[in-house]
PDB file of N, CA, C and O in Angstrom, chain B, residues numbered from 101:
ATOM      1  N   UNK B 101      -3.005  15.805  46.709  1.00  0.00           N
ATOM      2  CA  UNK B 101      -2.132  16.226  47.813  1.00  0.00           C
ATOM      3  C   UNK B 101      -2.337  15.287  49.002  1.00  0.00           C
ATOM      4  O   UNK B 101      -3.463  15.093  49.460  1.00  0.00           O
ATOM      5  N   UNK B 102      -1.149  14.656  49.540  1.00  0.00           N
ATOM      6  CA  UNK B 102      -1.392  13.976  50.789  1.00  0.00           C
ATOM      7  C   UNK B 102      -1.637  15.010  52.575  1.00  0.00           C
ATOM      8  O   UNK B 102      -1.140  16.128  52.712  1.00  0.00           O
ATOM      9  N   UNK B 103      -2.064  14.652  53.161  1.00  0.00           N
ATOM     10  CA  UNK B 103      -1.985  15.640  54.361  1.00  0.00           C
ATOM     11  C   UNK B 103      -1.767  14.143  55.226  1.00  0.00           C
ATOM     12  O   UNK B 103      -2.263  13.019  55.158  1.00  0.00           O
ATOM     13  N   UNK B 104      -0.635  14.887  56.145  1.00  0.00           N
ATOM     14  CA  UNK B 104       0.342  13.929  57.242  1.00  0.00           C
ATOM     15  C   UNK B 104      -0.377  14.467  58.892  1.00  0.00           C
ATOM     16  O   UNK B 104      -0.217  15.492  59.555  1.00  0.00           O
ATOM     17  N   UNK B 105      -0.917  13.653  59.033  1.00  0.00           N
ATOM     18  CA  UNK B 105      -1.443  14.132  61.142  1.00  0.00           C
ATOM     19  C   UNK B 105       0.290  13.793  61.834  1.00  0.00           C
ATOM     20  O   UNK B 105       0.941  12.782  62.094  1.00  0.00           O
ATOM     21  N   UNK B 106       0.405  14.590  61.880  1.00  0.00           N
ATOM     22  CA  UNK B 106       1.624  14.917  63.501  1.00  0.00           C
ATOM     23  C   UNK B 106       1.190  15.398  64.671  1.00  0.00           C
ATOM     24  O   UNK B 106       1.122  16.594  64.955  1.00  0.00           O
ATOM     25  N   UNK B 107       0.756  14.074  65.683  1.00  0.00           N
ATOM     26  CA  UNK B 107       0.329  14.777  66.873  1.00  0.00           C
ATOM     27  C   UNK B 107       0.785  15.195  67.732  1.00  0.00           C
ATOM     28  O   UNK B 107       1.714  14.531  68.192  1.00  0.00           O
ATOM     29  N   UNK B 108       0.511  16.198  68.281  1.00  0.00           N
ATOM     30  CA  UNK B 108       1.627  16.885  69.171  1.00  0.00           C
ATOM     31  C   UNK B 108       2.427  16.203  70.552  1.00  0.00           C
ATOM     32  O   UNK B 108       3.568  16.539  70.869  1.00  0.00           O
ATOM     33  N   UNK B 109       1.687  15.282  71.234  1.00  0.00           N
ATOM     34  CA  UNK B 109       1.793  13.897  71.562  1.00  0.00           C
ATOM     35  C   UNK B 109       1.447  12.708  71.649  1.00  0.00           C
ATOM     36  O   UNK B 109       0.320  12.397  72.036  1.00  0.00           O
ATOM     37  N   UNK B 110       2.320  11.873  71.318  1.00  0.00           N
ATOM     38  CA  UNK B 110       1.644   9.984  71.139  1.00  0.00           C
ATOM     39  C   UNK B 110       0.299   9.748  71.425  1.00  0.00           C
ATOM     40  O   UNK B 110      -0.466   9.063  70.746  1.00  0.00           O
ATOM     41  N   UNK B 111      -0.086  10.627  72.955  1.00  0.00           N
ATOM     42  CA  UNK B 111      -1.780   9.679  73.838  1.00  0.00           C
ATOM     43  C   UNK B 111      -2.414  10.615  72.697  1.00  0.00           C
ATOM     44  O   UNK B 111      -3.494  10.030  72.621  1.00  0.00           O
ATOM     45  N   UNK B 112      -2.511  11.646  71.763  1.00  0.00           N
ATOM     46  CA  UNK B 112      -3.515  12.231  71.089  1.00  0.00           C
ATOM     47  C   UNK B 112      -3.974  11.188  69.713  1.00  0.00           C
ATOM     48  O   UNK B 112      -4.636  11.441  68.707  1.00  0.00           O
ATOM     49  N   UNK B 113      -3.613  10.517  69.964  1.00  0.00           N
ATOM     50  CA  UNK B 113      -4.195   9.106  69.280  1.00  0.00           C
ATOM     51  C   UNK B 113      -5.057   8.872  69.641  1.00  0.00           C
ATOM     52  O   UNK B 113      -6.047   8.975  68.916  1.00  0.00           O
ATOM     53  N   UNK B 114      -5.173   8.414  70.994  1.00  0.00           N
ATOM     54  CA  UNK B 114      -6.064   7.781  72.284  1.00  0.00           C
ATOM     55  C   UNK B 114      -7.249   8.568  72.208  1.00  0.00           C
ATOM     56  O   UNK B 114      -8.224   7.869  72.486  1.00  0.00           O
ATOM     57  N   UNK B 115      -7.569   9.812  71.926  1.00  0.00           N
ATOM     58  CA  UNK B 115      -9.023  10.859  71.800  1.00  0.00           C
ATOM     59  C   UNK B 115     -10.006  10.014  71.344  1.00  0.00           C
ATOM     60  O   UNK B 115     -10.033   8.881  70.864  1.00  0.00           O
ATOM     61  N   UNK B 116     -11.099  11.176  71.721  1.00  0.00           N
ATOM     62  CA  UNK B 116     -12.440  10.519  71.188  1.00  0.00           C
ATOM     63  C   UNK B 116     -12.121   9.962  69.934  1.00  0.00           C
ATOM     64  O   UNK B 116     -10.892   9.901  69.953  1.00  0.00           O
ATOM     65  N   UNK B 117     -12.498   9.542  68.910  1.00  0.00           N
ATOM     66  CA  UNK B 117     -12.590   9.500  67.281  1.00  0.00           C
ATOM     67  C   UNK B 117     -13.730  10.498  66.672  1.00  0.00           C
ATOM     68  O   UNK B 117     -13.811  11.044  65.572  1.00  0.00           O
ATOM     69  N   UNK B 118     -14.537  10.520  67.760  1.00  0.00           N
ATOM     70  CA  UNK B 118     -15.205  12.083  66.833  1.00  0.00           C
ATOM     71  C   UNK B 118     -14.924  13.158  67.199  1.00  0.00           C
ATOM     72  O   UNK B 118     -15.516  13.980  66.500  1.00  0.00           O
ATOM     73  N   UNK B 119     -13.956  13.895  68.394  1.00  0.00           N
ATOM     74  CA  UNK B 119     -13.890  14.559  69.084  1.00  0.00           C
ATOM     75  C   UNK B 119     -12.471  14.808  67.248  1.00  0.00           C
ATOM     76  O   UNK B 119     -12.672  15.780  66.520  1.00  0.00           O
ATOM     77  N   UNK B 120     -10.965  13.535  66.810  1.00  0.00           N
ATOM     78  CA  UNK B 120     -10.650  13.462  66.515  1.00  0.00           C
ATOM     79  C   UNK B 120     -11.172  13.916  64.502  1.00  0.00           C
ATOM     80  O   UNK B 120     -10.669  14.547  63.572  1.00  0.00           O
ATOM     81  N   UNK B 121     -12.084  13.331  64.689  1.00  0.00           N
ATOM     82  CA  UNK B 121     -13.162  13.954  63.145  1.00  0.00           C
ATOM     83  C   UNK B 121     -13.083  15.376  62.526  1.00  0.00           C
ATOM     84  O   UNK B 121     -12.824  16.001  61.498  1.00  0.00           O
ATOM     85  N   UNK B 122     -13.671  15.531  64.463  1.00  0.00           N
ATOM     86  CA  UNK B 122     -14.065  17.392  64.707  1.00  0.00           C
ATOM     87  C   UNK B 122     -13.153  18.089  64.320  1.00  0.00           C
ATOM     88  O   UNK B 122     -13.232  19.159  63.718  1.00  0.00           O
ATOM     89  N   UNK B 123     -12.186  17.487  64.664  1.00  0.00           N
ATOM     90  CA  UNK B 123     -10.333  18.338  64.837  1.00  0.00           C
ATOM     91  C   UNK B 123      -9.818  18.187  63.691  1.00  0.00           C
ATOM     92  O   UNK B 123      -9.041  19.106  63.431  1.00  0.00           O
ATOM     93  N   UNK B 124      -9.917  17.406  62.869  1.00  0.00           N
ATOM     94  CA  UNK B 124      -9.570  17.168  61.356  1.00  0.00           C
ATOM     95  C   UNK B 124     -10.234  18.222  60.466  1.00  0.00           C
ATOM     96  O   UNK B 124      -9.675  18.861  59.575  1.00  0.00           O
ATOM     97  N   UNK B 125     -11.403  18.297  60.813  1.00  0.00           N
ATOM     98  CA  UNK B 125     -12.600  19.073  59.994  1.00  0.00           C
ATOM     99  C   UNK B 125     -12.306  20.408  59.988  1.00  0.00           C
ATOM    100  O   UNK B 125     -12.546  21.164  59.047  1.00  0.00           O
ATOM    101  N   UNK B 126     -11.801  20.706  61.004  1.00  0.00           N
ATOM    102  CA  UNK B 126     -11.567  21.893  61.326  1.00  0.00           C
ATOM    103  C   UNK B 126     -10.173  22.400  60.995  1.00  0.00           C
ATOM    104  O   UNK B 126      -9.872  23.568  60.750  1.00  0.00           O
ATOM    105  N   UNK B 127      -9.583  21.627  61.016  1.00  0.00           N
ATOM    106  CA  UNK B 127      -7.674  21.968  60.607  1.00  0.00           C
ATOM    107  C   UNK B 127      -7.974  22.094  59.088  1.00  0.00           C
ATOM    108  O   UNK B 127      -7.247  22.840  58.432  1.00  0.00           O
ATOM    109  N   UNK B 128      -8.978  21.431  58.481  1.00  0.00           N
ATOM    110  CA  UNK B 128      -8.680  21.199  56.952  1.00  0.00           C
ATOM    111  C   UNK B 128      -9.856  22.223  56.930  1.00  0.00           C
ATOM    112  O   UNK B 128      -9.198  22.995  56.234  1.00  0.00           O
ATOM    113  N   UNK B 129     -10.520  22.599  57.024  1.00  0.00           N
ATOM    114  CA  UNK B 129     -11.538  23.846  56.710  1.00  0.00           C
ATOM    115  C   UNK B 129     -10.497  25.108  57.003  1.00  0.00           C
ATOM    116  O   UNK B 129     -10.421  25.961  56.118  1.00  0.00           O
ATOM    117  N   UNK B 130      -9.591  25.290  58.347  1.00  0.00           N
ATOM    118  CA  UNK B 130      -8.761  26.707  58.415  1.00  0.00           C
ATOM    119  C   UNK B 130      -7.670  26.357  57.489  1.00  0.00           C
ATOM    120  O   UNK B 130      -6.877  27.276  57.282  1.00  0.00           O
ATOM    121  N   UNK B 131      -7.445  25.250  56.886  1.00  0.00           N
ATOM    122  CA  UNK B 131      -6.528  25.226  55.958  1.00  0.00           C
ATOM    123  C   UNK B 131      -7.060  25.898  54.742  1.00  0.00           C
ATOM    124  O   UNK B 131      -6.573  26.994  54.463  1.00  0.00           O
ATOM    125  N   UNK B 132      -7.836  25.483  54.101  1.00  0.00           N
ATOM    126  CA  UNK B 132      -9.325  25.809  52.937  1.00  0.00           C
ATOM    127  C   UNK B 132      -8.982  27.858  53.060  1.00  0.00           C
ATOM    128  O   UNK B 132      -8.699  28.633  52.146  1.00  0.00           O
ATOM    129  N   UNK B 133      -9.134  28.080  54.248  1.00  0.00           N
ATOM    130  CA  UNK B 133      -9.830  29.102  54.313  1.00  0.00           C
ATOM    131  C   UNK B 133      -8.016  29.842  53.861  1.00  0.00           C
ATOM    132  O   UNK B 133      -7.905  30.412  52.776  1.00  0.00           O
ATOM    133  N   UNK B 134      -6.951  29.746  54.665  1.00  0.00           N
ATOM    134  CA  UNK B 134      -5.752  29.953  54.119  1.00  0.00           C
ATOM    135  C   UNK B 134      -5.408  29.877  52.441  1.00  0.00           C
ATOM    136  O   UNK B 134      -4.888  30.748  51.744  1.00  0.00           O
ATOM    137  N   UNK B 135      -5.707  29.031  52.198  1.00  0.00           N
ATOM    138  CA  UNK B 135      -5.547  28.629  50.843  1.00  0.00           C
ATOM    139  C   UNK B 135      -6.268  29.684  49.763  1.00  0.00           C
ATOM    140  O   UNK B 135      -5.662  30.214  48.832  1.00  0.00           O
ATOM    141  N   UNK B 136      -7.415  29.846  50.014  1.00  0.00           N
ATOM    142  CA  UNK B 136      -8.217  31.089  49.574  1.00  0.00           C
ATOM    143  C   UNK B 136      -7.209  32.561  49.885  1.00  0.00           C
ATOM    144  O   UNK B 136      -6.841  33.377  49.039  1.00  0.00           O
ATOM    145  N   UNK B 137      -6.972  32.571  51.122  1.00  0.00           N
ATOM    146  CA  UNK B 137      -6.634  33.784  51.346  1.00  0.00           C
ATOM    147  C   UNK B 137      -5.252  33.974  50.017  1.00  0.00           C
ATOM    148  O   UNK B 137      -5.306  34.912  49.222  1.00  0.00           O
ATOM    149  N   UNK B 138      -4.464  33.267  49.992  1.00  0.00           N
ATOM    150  CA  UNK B 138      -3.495  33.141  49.325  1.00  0.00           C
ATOM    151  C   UNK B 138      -3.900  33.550  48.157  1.00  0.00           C
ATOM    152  O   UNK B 138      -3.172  34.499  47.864  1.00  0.00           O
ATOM    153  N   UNK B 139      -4.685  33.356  47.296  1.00  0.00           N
ATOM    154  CA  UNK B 139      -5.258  33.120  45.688  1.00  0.00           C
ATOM    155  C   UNK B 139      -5.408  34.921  45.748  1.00  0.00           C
ATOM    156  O   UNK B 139      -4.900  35.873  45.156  1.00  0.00           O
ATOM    157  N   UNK B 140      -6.189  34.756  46.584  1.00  0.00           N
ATOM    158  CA  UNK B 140      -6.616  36.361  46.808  1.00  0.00           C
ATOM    159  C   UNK B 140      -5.355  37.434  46.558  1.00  0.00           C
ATOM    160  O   UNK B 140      -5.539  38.644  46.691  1.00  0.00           O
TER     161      UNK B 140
END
């Protein structure tokens, strides 16, 4: 499965890169956790 970043605006590029990590980690872990819920 591919996953597409759409940022909500252009400068959210410009972020930390780990601040950016953090925020990934976390979209794809509450994704994880959705995904489960679903199966369920």
């Amino acid at each position: 499965m591919e996953y597409l970043i759409t940022p909500d605006q252009p400068t959210q590029w410009k972020i930390n890169p780990v601040d950016f990590i953090e925020n990934l980690e976390k979209s794809w872990h509450d994704t994880t956790l959705f995904a489960q819920q679903m199966h369920n």
